[in-house]
C-alpha positions in Angstrom: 24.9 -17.8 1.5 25.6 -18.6 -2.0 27.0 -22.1 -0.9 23.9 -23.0 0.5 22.1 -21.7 -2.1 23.6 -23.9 -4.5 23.0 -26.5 -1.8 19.5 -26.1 -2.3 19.4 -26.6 -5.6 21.6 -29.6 -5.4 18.9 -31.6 -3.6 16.5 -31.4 -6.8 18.9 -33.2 -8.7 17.2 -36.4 -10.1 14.2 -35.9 -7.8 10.6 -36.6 -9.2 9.2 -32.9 -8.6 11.7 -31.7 -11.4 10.4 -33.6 -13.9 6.5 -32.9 -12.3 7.2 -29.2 -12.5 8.8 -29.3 -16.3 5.7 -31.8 -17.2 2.7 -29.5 -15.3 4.3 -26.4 -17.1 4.7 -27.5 -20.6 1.2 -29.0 -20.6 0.2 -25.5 -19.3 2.2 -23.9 -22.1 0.9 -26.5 -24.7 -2.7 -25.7 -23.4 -2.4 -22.0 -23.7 -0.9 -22.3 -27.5 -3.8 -24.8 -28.4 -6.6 -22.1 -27.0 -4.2 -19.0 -28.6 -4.4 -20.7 -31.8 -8.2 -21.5 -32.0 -9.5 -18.0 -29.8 -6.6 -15.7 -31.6 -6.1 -12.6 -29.7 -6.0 -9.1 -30.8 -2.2 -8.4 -29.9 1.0 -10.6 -28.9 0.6 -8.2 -25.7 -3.1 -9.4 -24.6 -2.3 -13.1 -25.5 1.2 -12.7 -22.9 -1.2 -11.0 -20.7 -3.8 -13.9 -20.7 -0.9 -16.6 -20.3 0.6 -14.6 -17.2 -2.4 -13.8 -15.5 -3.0 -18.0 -15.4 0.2 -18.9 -15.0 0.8 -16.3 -11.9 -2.4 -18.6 -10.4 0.0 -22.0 -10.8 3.2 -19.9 -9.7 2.3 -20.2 -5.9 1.7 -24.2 -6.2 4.5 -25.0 -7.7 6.8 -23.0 -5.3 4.9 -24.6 -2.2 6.1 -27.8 -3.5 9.4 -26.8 -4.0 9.7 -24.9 -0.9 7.9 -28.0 0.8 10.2 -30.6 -0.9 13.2 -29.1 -0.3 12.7 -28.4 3.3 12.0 -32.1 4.0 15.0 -33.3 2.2 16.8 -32.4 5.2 14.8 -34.4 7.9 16.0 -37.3 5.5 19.4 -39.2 6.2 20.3 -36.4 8.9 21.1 -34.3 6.5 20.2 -31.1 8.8 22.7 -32.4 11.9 25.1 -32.7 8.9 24.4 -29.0 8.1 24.8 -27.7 11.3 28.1 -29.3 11.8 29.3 -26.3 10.0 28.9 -22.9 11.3 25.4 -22.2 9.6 22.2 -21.5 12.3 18.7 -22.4 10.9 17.8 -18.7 10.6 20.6 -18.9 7.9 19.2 -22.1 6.3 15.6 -20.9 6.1 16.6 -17.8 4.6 18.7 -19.9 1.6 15.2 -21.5 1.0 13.3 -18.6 0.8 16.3 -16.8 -1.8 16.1 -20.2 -3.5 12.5 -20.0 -4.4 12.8 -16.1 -5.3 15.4 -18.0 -8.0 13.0 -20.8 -8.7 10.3 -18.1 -9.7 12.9 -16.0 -11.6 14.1 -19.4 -13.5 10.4 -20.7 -14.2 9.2 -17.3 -15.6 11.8 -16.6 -18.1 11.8 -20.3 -19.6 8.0 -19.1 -19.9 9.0 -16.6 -21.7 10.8 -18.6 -24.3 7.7 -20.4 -24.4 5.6 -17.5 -24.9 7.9 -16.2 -27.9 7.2 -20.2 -29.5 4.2 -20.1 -29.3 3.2 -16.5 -31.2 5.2 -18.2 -33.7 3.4 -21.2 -34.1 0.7 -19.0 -34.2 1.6 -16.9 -36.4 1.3 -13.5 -34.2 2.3 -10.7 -36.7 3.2 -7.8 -34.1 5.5 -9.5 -32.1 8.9 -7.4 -32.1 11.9 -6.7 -30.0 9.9 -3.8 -27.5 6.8 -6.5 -27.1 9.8 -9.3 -26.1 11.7 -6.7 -23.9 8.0 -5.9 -22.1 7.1 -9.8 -22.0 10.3 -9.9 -19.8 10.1 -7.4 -17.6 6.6 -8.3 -16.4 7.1 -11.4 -16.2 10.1 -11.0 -14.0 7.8 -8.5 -12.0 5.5 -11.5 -11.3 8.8 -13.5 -10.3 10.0 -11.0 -7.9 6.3 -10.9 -6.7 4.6 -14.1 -5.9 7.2 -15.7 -3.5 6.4 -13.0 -1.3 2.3 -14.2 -0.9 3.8 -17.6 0.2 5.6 -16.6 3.3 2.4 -18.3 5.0 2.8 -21.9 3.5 6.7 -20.9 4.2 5.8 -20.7 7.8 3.7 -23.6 8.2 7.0 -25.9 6.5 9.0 -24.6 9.3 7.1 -24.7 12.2 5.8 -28.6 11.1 9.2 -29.7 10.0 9.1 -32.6 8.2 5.6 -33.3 8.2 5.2 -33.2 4.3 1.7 -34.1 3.6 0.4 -31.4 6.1 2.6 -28.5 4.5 1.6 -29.7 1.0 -2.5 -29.8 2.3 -1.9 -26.1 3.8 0.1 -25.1 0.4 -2.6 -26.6 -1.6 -5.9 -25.0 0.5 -3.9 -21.5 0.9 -3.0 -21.3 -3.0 -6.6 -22.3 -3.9 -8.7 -20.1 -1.7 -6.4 -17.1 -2.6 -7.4 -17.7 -5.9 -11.0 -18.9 -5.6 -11.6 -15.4 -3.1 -9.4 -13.6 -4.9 -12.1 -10.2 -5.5 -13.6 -10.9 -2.1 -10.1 -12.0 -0.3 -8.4 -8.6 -1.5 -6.7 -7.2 1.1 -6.9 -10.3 4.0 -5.3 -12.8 1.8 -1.7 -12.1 0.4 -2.2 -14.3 -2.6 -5.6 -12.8 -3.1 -3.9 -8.9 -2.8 -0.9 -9.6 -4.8 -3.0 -11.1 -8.1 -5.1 -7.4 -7.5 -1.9 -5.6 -7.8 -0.4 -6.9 -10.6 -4.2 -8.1 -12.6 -6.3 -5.7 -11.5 -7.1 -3.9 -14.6 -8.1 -7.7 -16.3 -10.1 -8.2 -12.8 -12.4 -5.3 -13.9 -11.3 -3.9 -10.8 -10.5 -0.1 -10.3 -7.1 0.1 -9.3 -6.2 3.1 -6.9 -3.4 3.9 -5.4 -5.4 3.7 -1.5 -6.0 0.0 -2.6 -2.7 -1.1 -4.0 -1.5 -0.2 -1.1 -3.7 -1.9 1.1 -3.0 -4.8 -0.8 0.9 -3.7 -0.6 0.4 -3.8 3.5 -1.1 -7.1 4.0 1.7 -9.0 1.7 3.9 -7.3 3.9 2.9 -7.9 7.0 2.2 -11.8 6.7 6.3 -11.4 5.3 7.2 -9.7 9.1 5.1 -12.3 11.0 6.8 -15.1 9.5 10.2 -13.8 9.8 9.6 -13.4 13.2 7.8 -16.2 14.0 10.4 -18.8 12.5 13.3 -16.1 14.5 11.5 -17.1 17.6 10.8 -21.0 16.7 14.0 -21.7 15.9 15.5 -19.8 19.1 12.7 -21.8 21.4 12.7 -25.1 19.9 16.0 -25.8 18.6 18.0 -22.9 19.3 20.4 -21.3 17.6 23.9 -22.0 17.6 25.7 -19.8 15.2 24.5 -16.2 15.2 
């Protein structure tokens, strides 16, 4: 699993979304330090809270596309009858993606918090410290850990369209959107939607109980068990699979 892991990764070398990604994030980044700098907060802790809440809203695009792109790399110069020369079965390969974006997420989140740290410099935050850095981490590695888990729809739609890149990116781009746009009245239907509630709730002015979070807990989870079983069964159906 590790191998192909790294395989996934490999196909992002010296491809256009890289450089998309690093440019949509440090504009973001540059954005957020601009307003920080002008609109001063009252701690380092509600400015990193403000940045994460916005940045957790760009999260799922940018794992759509790179969910999206790297699946369609391998309808390109049959790369996937290359794959499955070897004994690897498409449950196998999907499952690399989806571990792939967990580590995309993971990756993208800590290089934010770098950013974060740069930026209540420039600014000139005067209660930053070692336990504020340390708590900057660890939420941000919550949100990480998180939001891969709200896209297991748009995951499911890549599969089941295969290459068909401008309808996954159309589906990513709707989903992510209305699970922000609804994202009070789309609590508890819509993974994205539940997942912001659970981990923003208290800057949504919403009144966070333990009967709602996990409501909210229950419908990520369940769109997560539909799409593993769906793309089980599509890939047994359609294509089959070889190597169990």
């Amino acid at each position: 699993m590790i191998n192909l892991i790294q395989t996934e990764f490999t196909k992002l070398k010296r491809q256009k979304t890289i450089f998309i990604i690093t440019g949509v994030l440090l504009l973001f980044w540059a954005g957020m330090t601009f307003w920080h700098y002008h609109v001063p907060q009252k701690s380092f802790e509600d400015f990193y809270m403000k940045y994460s809440s916005y940045l957790a809203m760009l999260l799922p695009f940018l794992l759509g596309l790179l969910f999206i792109k790297i699946y369609h790399a391998e309808y390109q110069n049959d790369v996937l009858k290359e794959l499955l020369q070897i004994p690897v079965s498409m449950n196998q390969l999907f499952c690399a993606k989806i571990l792939f974006s967990f580590l995309a997420a993971v990756i993208i989140m800590l290089l934010n918090c770098l950013l974060i740290v740069v930026s209540a410099v420039i600014c000139r935050s005067t209660d930053i410290g070692v336990y504020q850095i340390l708590m900057l981490i660890r939420f941000f590695l919550l949100i990480a850990l998180a939001m891969p888990f709200t896209m297991f729809p748009v995951f499911l739609v890549t599969a089941l369209v295969s290459g068909n890149t401008i309808f996954s990116s159309t589906v990513c781009f709707i989903y992510s959107l209305s699970g922000i746009i609804g994202i009070s009245q789309l609590a508890g239907t819509h993974p994205l939607s539940s997942m912001l509630n659970i981990l923003f709730g208290n800057q949504l002015s919403a009144i966070a109980t333990d009967g709602k979070n996990l409501m909210y807990i229950v419908d990520v989870m369940l769109f997560v068990f539909i799409t593993v079983v769906s793309v089980k069964v599509f890939y047994k159906v359609k294509r089959g699979d070889k190597y169990k």
